[in-house]
VOPAGU-2260 file (C-alpha; in pm, 1 decimal, decimal comma):
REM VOPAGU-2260
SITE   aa  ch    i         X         Y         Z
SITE  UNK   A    0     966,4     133,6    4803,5
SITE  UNK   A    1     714,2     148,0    5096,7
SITE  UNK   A    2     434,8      44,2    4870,6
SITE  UNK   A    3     661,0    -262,3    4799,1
SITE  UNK   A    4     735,7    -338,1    5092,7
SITE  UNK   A    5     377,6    -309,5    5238,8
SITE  UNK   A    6     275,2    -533,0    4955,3
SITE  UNK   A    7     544,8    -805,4    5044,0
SITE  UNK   A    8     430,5    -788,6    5443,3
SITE  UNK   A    9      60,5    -812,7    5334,8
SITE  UNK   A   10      18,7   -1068,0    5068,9
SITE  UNK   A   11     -91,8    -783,8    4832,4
SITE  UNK   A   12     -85,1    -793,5    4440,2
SITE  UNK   A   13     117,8    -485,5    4357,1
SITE  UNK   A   14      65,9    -242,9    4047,3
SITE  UNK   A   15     375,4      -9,2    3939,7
SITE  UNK   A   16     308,7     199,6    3647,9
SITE  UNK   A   17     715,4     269,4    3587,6
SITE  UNK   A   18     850,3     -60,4    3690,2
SITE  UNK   A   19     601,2    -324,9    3530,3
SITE  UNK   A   20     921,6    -599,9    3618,0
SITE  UNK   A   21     974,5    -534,4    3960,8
SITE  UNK   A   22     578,5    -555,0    4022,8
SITE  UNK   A   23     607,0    -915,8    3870,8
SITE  UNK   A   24     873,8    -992,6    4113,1
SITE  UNK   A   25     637,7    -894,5    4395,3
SITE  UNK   A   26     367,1   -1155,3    4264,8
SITE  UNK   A   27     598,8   -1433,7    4244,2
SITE  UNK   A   28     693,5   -1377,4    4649,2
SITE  UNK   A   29     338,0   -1378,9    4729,3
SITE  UNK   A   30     196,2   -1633,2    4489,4
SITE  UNK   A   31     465,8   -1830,1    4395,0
SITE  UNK   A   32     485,6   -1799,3    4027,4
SITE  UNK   A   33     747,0   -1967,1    3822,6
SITE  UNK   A   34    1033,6   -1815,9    3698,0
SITE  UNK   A   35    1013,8   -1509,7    3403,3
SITE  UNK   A   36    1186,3   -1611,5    3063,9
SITE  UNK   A   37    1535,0   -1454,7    2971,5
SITE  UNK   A   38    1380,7   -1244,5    2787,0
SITE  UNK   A   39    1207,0   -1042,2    3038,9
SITE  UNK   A   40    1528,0   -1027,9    3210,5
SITE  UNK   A   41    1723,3    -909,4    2925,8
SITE  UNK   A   42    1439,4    -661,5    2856,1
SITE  UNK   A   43    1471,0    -536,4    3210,5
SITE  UNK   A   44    1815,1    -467,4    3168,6
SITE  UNK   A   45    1761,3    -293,3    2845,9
SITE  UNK   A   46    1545,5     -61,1    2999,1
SITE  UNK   A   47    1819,1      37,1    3295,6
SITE  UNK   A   48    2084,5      44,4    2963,2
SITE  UNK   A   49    1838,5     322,6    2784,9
SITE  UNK   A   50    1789,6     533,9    3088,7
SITE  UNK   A   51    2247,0     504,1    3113,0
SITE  UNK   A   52    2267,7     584,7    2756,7
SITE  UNK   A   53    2055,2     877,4    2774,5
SITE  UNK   A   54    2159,5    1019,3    3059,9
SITE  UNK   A   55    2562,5    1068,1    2899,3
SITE  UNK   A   56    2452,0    1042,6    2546,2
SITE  UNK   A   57    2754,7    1293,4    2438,3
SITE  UNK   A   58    2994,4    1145,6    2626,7
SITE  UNK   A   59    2916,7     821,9    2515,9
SITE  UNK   A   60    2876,7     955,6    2145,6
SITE  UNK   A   61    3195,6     832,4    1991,8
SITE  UNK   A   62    3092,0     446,5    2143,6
SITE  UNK   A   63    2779,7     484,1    1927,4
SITE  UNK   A   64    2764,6     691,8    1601,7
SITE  UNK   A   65    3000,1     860,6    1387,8
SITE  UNK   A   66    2875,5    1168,6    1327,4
SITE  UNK   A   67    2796,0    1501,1    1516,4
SITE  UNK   A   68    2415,5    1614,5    1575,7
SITE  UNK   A   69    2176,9    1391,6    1434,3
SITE  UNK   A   70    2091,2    1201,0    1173,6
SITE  UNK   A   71    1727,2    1101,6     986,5
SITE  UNK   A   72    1649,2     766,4     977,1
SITE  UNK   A   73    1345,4     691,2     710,8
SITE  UNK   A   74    1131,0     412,1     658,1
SITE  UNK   A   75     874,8     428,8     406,9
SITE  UNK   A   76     584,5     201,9     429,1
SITE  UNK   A   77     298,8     118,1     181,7
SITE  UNK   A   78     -12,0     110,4     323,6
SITE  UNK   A   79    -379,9     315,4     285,6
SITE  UNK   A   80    -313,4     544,9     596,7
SITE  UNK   A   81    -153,9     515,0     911,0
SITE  UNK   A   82    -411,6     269,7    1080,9
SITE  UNK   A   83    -277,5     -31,5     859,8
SITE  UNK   A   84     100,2      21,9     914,1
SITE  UNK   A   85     255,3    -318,6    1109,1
SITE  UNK   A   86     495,4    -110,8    1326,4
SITE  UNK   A   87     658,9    -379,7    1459,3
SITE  UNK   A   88     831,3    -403,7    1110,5
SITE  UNK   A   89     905,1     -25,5    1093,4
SITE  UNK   A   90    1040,4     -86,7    1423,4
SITE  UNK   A   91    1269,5    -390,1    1279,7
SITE  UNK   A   92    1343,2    -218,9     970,8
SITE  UNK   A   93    1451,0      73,5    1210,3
SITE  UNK   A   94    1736,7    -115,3    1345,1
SITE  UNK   A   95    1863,1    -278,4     990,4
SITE  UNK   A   96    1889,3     105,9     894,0
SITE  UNK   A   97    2086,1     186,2    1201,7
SITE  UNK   A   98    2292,9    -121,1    1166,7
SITE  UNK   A   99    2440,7      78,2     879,9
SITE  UNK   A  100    2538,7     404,1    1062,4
SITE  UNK   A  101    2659,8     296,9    1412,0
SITE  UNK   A  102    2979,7     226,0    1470,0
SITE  UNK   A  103    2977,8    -125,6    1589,5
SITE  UNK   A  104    2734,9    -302,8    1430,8
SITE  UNK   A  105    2698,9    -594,0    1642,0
SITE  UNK   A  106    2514,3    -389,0    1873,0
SITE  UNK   A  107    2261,5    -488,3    1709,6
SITE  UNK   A  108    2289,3    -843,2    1781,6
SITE  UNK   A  109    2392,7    -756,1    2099,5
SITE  UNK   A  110    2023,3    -542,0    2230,8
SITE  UNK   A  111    1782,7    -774,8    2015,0
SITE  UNK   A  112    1644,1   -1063,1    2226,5
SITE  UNK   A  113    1717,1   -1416,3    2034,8
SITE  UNK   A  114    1672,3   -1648,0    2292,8
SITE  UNK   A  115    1468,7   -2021,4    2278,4
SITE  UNK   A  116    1206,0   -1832,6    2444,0
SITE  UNK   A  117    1193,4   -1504,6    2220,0
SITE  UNK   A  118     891,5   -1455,0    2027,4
SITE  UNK   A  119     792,8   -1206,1    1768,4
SITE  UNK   A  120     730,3    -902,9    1989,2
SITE  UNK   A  121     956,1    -939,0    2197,3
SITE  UNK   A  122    1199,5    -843,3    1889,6
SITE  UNK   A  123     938,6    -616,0    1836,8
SITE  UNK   A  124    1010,9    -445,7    2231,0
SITE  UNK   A  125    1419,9    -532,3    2142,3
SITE  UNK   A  126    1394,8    -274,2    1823,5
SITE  UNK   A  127    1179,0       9,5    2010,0
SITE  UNK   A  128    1447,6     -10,4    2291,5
SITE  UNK   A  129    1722,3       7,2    2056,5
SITE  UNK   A  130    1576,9     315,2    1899,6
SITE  UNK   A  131    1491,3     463,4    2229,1
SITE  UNK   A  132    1861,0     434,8    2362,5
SITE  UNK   A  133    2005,9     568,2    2066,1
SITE  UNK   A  134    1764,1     841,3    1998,2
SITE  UNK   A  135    1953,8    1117,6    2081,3
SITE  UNK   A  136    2187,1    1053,9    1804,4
SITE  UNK   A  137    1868,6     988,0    1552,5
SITE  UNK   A  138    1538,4    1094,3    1386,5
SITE  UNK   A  139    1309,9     860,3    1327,3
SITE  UNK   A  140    1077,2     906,2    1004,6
SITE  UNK   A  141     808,3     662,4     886,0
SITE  UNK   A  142     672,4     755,5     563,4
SITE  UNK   A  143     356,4     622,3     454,4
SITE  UNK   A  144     276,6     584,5      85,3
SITE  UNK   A  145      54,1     465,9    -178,6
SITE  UNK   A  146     100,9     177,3    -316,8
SITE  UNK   A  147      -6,0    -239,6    -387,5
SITE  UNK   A  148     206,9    -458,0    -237,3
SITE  UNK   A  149      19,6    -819,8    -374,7
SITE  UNK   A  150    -172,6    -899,6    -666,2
SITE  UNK   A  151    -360,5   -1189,7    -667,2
SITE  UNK   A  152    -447,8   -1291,2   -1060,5
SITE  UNK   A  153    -761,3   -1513,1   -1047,1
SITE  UNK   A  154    -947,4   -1743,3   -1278,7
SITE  UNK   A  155    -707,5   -1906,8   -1565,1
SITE  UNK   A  156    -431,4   -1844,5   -1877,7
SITE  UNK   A  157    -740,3   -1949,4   -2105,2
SITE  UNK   A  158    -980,6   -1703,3   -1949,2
SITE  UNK   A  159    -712,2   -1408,3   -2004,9
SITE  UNK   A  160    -630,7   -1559,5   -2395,0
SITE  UNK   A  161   -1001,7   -1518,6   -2481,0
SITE  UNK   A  162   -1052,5   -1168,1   -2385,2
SITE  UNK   A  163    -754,7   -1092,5   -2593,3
SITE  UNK   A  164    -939,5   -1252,7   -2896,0
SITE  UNK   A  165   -1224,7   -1054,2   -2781,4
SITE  UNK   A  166   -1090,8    -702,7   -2836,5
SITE  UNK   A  167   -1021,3    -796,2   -3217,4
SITE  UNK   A  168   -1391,9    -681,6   -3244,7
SITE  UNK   A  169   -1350,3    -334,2   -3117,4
SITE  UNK   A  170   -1177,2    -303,4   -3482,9
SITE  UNK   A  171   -1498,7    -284,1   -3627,0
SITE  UNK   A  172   -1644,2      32,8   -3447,4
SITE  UNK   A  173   -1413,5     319,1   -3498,9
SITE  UNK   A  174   -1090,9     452,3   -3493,4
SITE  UNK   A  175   -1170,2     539,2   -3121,6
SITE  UNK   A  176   -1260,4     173,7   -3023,3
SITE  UNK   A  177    -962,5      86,9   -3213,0
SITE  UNK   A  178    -728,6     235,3   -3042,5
SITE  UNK   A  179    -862,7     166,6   -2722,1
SITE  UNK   A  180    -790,1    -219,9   -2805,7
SITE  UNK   A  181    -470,1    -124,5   -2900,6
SITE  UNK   A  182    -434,3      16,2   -2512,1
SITE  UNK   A  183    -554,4    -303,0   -2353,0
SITE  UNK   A  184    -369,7    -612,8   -2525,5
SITE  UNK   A  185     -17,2    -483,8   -2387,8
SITE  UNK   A  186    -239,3    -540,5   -2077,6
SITE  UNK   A  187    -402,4    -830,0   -2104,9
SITE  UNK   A  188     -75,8    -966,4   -2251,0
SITE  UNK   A  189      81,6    -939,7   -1905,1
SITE  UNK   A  190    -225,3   -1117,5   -1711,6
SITE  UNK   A  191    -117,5   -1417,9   -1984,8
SITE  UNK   A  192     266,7   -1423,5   -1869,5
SITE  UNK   A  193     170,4   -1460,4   -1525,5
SITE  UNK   A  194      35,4   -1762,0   -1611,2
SITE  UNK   A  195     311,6   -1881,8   -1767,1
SITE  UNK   A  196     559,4   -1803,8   -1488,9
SITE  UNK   A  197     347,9   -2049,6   -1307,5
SITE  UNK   A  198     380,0   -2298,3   -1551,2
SITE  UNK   A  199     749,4   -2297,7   -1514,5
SITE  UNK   A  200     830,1   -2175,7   -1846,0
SITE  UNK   A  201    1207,7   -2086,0   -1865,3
SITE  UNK   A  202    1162,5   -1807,6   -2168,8
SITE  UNK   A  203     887,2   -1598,6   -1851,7
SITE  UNK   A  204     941,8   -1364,2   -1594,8
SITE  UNK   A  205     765,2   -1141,3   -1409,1
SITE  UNK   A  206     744,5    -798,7   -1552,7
SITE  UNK   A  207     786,2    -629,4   -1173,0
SITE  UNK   A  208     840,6    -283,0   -1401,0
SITE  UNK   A  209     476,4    -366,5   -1552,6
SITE  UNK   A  210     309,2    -417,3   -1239,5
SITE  UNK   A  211     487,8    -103,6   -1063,1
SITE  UNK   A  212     340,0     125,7   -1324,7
SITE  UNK   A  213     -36,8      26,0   -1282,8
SITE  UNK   A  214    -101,3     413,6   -1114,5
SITE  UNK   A  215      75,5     677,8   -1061,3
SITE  UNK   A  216    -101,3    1010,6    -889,8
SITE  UNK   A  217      44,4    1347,9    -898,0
SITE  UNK   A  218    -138,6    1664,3    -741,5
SITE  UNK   A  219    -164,0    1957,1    -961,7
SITE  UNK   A  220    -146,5    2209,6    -666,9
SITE  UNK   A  221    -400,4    2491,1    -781,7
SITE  UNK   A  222    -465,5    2296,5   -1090,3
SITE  UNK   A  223    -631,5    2001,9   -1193,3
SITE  UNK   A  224    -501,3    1640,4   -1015,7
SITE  UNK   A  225    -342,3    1355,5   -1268,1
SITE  UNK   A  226    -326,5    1030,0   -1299,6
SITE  UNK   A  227    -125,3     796,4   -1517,3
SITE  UNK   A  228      29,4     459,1   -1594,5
SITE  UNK   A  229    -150,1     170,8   -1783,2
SITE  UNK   A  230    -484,7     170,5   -1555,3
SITE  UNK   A  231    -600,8     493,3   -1774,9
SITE  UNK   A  232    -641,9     226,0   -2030,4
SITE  UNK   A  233    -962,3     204,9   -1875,1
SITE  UNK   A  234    -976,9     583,5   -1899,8
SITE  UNK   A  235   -1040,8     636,1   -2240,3
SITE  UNK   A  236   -1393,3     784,8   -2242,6
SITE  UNK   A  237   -1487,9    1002,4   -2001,5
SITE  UNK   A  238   -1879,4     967,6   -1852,8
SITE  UNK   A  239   -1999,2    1148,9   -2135,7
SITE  UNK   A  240   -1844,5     965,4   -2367,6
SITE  UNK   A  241   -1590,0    1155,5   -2512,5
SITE  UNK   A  242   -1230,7    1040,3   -2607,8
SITE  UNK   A  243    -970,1    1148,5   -2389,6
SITE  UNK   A  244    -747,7     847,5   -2483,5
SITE  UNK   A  245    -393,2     925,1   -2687,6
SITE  UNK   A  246    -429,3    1170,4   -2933,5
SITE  UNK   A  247    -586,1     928,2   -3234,3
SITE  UNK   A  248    -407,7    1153,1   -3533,4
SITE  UNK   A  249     -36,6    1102,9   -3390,0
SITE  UNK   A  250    -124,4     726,3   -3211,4
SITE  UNK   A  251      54,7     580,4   -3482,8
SITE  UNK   A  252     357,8     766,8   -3476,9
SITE  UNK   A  253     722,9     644,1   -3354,3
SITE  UNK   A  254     792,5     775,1   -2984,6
SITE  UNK   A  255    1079,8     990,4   -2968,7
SITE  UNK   A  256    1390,0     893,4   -2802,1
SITE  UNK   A  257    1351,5    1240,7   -2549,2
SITE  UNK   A  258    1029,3    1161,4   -2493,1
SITE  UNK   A  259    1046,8     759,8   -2361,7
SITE  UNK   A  260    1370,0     858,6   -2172,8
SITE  UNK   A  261    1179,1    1132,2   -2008,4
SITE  UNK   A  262     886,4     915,7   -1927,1
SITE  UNK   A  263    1111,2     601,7   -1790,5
SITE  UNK   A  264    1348,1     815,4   -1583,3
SITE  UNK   A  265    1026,3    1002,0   -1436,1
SITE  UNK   A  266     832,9     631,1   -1319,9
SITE  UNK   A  267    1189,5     498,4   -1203,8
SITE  UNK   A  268    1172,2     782,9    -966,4
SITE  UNK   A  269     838,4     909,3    -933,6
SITE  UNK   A  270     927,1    1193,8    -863,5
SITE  UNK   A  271     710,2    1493,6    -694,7
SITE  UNK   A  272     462,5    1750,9    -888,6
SITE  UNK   A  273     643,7    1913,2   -1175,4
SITE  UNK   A  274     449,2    2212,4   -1125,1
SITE  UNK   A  275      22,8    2351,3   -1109,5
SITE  UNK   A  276      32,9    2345,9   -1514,9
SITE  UNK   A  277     202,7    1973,6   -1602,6
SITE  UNK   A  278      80,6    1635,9   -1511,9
SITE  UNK   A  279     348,5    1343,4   -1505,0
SITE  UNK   A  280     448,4    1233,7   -1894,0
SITE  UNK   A  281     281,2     937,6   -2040,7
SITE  UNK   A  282     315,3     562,7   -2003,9
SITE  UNK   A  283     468,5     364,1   -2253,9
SITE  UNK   A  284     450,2      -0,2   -2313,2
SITE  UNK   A  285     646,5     -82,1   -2599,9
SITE  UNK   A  286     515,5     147,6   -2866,3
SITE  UNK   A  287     181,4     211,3   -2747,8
SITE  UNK   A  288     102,9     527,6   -2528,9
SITE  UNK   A  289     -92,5     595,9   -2236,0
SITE  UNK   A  290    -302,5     887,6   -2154,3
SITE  UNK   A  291    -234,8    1136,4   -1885,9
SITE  UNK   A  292    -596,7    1169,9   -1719,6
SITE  UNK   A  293    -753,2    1474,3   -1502,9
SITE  UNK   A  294    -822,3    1308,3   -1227,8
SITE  UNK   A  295   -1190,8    1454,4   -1237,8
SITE  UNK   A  296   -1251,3    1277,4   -1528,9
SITE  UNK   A  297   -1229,1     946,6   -1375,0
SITE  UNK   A  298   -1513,8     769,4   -1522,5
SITE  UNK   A  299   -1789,4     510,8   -1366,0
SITE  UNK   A  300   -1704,3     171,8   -1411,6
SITE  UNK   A  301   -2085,0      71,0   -1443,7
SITE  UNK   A  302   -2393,0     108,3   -1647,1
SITE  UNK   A  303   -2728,4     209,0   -1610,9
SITE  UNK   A  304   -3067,3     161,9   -1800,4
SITE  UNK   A  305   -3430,0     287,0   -1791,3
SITE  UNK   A  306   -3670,1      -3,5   -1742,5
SITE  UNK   A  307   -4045,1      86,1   -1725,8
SITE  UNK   A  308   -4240,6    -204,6   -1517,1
SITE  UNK   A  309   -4592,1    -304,2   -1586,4
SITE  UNK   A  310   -4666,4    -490,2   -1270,9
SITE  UNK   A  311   -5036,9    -555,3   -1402,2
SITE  UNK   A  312   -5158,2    -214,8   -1532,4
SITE  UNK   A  313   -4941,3     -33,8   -1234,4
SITE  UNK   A  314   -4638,6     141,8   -1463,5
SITE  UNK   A  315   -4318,7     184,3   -1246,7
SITE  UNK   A  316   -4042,7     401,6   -1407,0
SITE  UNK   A  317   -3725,6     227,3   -1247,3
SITE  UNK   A  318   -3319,1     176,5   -1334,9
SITE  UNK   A  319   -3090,7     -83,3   -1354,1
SITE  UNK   A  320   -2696,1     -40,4   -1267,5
SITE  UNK   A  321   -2411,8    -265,3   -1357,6
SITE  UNK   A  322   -2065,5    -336,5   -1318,0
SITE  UNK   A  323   -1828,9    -241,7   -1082,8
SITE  UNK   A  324   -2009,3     -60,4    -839,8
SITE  UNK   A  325   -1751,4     -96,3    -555,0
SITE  UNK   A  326   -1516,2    -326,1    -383,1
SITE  UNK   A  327   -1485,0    -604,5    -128,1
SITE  UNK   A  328   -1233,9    -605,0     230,2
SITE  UNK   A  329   -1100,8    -864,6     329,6
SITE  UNK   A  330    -776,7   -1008,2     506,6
SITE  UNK   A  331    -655,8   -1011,7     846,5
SITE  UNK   A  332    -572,4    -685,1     878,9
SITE  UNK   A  333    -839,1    -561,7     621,3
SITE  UNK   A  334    -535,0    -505,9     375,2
SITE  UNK   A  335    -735,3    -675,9      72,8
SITE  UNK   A  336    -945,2    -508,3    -181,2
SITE  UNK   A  337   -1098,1    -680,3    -492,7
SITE  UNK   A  338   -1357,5    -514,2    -759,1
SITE  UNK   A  339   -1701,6    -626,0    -701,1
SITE  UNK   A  340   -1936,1    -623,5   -1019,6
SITE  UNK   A  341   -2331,4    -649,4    -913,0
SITE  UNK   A  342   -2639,4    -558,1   -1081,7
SITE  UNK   A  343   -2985,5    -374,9    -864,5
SITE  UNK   A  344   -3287,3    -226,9    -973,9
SITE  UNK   A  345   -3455,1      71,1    -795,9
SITE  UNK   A  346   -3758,1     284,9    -883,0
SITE  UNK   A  347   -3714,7     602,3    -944,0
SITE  UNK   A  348   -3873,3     835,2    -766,6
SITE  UNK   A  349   -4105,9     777,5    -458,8
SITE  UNK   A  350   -4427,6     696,0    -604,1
SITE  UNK   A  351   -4568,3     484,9    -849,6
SITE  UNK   A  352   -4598,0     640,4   -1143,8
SITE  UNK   A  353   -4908,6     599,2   -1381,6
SITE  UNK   A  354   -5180,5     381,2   -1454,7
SITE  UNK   A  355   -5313,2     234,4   -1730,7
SITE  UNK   A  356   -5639,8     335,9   -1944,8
């Protein structure tokens, strides 16, 4: 208080770590500053509520919660790691979970700032305090998991209906190539109805379980890692070339009952690890089966080629690469990734390499 009141005598700014209000009282005496908005009031007297609250938390139990000890509140949030979580919605989403277990529920209402002047954090500030008053009858848990929130389909229904037509070729190369068309039209299929969603039609819909299933990932503990779901489509060969699509002798072949209950029930859960020695069960859309990939054999998604250059009688031994060969950021909150197919040359090697008789 004597640094206050020195302040106030002197015509001094003042600076309190623990009382950030009261300091903005003392610069409206000296420099006559308008008014603060109701919300910094009400925020002010939320913070004298919390430090009430916690201070006779068990006596004031009954007034709050119904239950003894405490309880775990859980949030889970998709997002690539903890540096891209908006907690300010974790915070909100907080209180709608608490809503549920307190026992008066217009609490709620009656912490949360909503007044003309309220703007997004101060609900933000409302929701922390609410948690903070109440936190001796709560855990607070925010999970953060994989996951894709968005998709954005680019270019047009035509674009998606020719490569369609397009894998009809794959026919003619093998029983391999075969069935790898027969992987990628349930696919491309899907791309299509989007399209038609947006043109209104009344007989489309959004296949939400389709675009939930793109990946799942399940660690194999001291074993290999897995991944499933219709994105091994694009799994088939490994980078050696080698099939490790659906076995091509039983591709054919009706899927049990057991086993498409098993596999829905498992992606309506995903559920963790079954164990070091079992990936998650296949994918199935419709009839057609999707492998179960080691992780480790997640192939390239580009090509490369030898090119010899003759840049006039110098010989340069170099390689070309195409195709995906990584992906673009973007967004606000750098929360946007999109594939991004280029082509480059290099020489390989240091040196040029021979020259000519």
């Amino acid at each position: 208080m004597s640094a206050i009141v020195t302040a106030y005598n002197r015509h001094h700014n003042l600076v309190i770590r623990k009382a950030v209000y009261l300091c903005c009282y003392v610069q409206i005496f000296t420099s006559s500053c308008p008014p603060s908005r109701p919300d910094d009031v009400w925020i002010a007297i939320l913070s004298q509520f919390y430090l009430f609250v916690n201070a006779h938390a068990e006596e004031l139990r009954s007034k709050f919660v119904p239950h003894e000890g405490k309880e775990e509140i859980k949030v889970y949030v998709e997002a690539p790691s903890r540096y891209y979580v908006s907690y300010d919605w974790m915070a909100e989403e907080m209180t709608k979970k608490m809503k549920e277990k307190i026992v008066d529920p217009e609490l709620v209402k009656f912490i949360i700032p909503k007044f003309s002047t309220t703007t997004p954090i101060d609900t933000a500030v409302g929701c922390v305090m609410m948690m903070g008053t109440l936190k001796h009858y709560f855990d607070f848990v925010c999970c953060i998991t994989c996951g894709i929130p968005e998709i954005t389909i680019l270019g047009t229904k035509e674009d998606y209906k020719d490569i369609l037509k397009r894998l009809d070729k794959f026919e003619e190369f093998g029983e391999e190539p075969r069935v790898f068309a027969a992987l990628l039209r349930p696919i491309v299929r899907e791309f299509i109805d989007v399209f038609n969603v947006q043109a209104k039609d009344p007989s489309a819909a959004i296949n939400i379980d389709f675009w939930s299933r793109i990946l799942h990932y399940e660690s194999g503990g001291s074993g290999p890692d897995y991944i499933s779901g219709w994105a091994t489509a694009f799994c088939a060969w490994n980078k050696d070339g080698k099939w490790q699509g659906p076995k091509l002798d039983t591709f054919s072949e009706p899927i049990s009952e057991k086993e498409r209950n098993e596999s829905i029930e498992f992606y309506k859960k995903h559920p963790k690890s079954r164990g070091i020695y079992y990936g998650p069960p296949a994918l199935f859309l419709g009839d057609v089966r999707y492998p179960v990939v080691e992780f480790e054999n997640v192939p390239n998604g580009f090509c490369e080629v030898d090119v010899l250059i003759d840049d006039h009688g110098t010989k340069y031994d170099c390689m070309m690469v195409a195709g995906h060969v990584g992906f673009t950021i973007s967004g606000e909150r750098s929360d946007t990734l999109q594939p991004s197919p280029h082509w480059f040359m290099f020489e390989k090697g240091k040196e040029a390499i021979r020259q000519l008789d």
